[in-house]
C-alpha positions as CSV (number, residue, x, y, z in Angstrom):
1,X,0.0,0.0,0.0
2,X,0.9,3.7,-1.0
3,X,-0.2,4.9,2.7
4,X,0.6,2.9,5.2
5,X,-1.9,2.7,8.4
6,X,-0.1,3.0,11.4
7,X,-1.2,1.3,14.2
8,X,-2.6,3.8,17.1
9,X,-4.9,2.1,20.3
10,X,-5.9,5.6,21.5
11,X,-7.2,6.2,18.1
12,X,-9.0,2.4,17.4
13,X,-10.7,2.5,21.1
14,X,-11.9,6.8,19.5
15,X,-13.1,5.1,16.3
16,X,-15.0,2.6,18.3
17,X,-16.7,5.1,20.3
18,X,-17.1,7.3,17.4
19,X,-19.7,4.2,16.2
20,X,-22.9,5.1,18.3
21,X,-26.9,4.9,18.1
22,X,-28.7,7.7,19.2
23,X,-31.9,6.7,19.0
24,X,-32.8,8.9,15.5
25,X,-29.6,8.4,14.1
26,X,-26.5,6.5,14.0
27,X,-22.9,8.3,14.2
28,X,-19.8,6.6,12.1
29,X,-16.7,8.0,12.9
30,X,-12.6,7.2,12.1
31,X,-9.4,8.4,13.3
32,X,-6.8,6.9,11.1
33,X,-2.9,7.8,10.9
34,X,-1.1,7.2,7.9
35,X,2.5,7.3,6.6
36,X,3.8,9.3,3.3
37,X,6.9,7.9,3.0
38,X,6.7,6.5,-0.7
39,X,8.6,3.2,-1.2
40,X,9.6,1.7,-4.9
41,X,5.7,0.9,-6.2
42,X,4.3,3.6,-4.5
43,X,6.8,6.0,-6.7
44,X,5.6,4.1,-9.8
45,X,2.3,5.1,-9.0
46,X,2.8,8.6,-7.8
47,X,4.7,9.3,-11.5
48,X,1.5,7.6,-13.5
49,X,-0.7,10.6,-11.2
50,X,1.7,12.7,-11.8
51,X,1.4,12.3,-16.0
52,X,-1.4,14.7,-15.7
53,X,0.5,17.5,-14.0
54,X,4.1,18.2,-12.8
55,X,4.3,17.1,-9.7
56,X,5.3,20.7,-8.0
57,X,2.6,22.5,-10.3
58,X,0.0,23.9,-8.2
59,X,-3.8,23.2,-8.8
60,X,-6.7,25.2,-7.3
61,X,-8.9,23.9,-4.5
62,X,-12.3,25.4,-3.1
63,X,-12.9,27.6,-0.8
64,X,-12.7,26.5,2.7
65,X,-16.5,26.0,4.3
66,X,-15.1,27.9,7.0
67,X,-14.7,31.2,4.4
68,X,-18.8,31.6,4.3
69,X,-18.4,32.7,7.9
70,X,-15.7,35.1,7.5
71,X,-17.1,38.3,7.5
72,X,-16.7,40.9,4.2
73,X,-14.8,42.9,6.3
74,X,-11.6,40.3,6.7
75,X,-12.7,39.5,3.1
76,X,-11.3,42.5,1.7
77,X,-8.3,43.2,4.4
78,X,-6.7,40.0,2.9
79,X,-7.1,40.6,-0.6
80,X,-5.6,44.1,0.1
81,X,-2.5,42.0,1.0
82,X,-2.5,40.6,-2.4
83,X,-4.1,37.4,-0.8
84,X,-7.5,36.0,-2.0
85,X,-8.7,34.0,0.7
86,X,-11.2,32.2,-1.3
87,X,-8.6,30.1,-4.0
88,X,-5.6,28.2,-2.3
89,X,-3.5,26.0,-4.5
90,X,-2.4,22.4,-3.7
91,X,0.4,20.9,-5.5
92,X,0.1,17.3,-7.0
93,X,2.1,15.8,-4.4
94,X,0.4,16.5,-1.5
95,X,-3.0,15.9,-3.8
96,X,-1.8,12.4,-4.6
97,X,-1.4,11.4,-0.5
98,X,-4.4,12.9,0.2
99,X,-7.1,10.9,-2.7
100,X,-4.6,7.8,-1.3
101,X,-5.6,8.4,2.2
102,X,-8.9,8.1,1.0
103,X,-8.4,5.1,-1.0
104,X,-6.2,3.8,1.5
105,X,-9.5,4.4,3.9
106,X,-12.7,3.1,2.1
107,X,-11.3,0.3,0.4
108,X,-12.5,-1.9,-1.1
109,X,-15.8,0.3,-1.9
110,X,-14.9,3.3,-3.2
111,X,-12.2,4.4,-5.5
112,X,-10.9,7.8,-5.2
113,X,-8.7,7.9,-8.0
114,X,-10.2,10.2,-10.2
115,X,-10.8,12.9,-7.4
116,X,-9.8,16.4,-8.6
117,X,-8.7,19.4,-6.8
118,X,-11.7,21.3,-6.8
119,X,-13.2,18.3,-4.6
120,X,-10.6,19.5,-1.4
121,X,-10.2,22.7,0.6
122,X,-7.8,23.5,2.7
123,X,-9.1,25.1,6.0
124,X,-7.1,28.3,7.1
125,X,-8.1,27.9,10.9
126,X,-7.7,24.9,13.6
127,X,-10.3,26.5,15.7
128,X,-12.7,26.5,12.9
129,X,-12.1,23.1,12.2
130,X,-12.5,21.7,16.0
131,X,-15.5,24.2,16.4
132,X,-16.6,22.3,13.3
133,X,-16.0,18.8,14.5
134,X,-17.5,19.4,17.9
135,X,-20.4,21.0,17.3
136,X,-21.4,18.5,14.7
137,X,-20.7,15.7,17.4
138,X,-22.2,17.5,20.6
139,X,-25.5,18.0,18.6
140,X,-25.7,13.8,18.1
141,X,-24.0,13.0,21.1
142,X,-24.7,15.2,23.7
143,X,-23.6,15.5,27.0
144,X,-21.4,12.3,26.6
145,X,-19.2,14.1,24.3
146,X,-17.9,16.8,26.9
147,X,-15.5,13.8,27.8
148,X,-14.8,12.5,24.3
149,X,-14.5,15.7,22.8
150,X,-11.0,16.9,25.1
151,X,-9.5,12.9,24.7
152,X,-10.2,13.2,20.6
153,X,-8.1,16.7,19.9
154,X,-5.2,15.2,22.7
155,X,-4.8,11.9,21.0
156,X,-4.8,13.8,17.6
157,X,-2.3,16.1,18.8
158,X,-0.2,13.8,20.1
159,X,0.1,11.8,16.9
160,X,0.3,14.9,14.6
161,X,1.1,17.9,16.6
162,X,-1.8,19.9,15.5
163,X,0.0,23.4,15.4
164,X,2.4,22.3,12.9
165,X,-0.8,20.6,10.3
166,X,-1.7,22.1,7.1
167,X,-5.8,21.1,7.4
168,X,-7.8,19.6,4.4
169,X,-11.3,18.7,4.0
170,X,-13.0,16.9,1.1
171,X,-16.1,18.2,0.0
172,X,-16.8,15.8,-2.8
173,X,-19.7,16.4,-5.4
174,X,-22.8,14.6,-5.1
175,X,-22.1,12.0,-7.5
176,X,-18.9,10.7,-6.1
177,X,-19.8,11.4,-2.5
178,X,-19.4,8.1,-0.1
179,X,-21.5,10.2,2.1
180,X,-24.1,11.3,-0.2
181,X,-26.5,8.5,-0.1
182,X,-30.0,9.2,1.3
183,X,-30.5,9.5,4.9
184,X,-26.9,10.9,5.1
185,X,-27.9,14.0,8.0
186,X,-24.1,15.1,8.2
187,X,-20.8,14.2,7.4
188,X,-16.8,15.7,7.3
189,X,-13.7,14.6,5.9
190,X,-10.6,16.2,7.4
191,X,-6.9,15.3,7.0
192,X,-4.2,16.7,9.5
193,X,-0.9,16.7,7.6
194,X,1.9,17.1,9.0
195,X,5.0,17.3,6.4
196,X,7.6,17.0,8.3
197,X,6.2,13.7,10.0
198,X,5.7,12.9,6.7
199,X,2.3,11.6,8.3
200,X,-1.7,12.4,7.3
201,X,-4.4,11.9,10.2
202,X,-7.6,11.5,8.7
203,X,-11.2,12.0,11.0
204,X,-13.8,11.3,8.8
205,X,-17.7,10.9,10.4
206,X,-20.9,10.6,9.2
207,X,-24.5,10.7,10.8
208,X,-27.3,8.8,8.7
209,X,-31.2,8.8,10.0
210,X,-31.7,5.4,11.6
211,X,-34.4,3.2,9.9
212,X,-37.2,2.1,12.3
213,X,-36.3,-1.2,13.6
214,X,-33.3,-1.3,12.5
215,X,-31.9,-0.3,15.6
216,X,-31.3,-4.2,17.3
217,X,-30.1,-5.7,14.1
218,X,-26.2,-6.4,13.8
219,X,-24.9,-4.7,11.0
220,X,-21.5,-4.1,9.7
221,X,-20.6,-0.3,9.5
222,X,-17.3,0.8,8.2
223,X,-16.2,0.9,11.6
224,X,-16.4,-3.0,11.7
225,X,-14.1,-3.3,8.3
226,X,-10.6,-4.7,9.6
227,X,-7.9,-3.0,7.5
């Protein structure tokens, strides 16, 4: 494999509580850490993705989600600096580990290989981002995620040391959305990348309406899947 999964309890025993019913809907959530270090087949791969596109060139993501929020005001002071803080460029490299982390993720069932660009964002603010995560969480979860919610950014931190991350989200279109399938209430995609680990966390979780009676039956979520 291109990105290798690297073996983390504090995250597995997170992902497992990340898997809860709620009574109207179910919560599936992930913390994965992966490596980037590229051995011989993963090169031979990276240069095939890299055919379409050098791989230093840079190619335009979307805006960050987090951008609607900013206010006109902070808008114009950073395209005054000659900034605009609704296009940031990726370059090929960093797009190749981050569609693989996604492969790398939802294998077998989805294939990520033709994801573009456009598809990511790359989120200027931490505190958006855990704003983001927990207020998504706290509204399923409640009160039980005042105790998760501190353990999930430590054990993230620890492995990544979050102040030294460039952030990524994937906002895929509908079509090629894992997430987009009816009854699908919520869901992010965030990577944590950290170059000079040389290491990608991704925190991906979804919320999905629970079917009545449904609720009793053993099923097998992505959280069940052993990589």
């Amino acid at each position: 494999a291109v990105m290798k999964l690297l073996e983390n309890s504090s995250f597995e025993a997170l992902s497992s509580r990340l898997c809860v019913e709620t009574g109207e809907s179910r919560i599936l959530g992930r913390i994965e850490s992966y490596s980037c270090k590229m051995a011989g087949d993963d090169k031979h791969m990276f240069k095939q993705f890299c055919q379409e596109g050098e791989p230093h060139v840079l190619e335009a993501l979307s805006p960050p989600q987090s951008t609607s929020a900013a206010s006109p005001s902070q808008l114009g002071k950073s395209s005054e600096d000659g900034e605009n803080p609704l296009s940031d460029k990726v370059c090929r490299k960093t797009l190749f580990y981050l569609i693989t982390t996604l492969n790398e993720s939802f294998r077998p069932d989805y294939d990520f290989s033709a994801g573009r660009a456009h598809e990511f964002s790359r989120e200027p603010s931490l505190n958006w981002v855990v704003n983001a995560v927990n207020s998504s969480l706290f509204s399923s979860v409640g009160e039980e995620f005042n105790s998760l919610g501190p353990e999930l950014w430590n054990a993230i931190d620890q492995e990544i040391n979050l102040q030294s991350c460039d952030i990524y989200s994937y906002n895929p279109d509908l079509d090629s959305d894992p997430f987009g399938e009816e009854g699908s209430l919520w869901s992010f995609n965030y990577f944590f990348y950290n170059k000079k680990l040389k290491r990608i966390v991704f925190f991906t979780c979804r919320s999905v309406r629970s079917v009545p009676g449904t609720q009793n039956r053993p099923e097998i979520s992505f959280c069940d899947l052993d990589k």
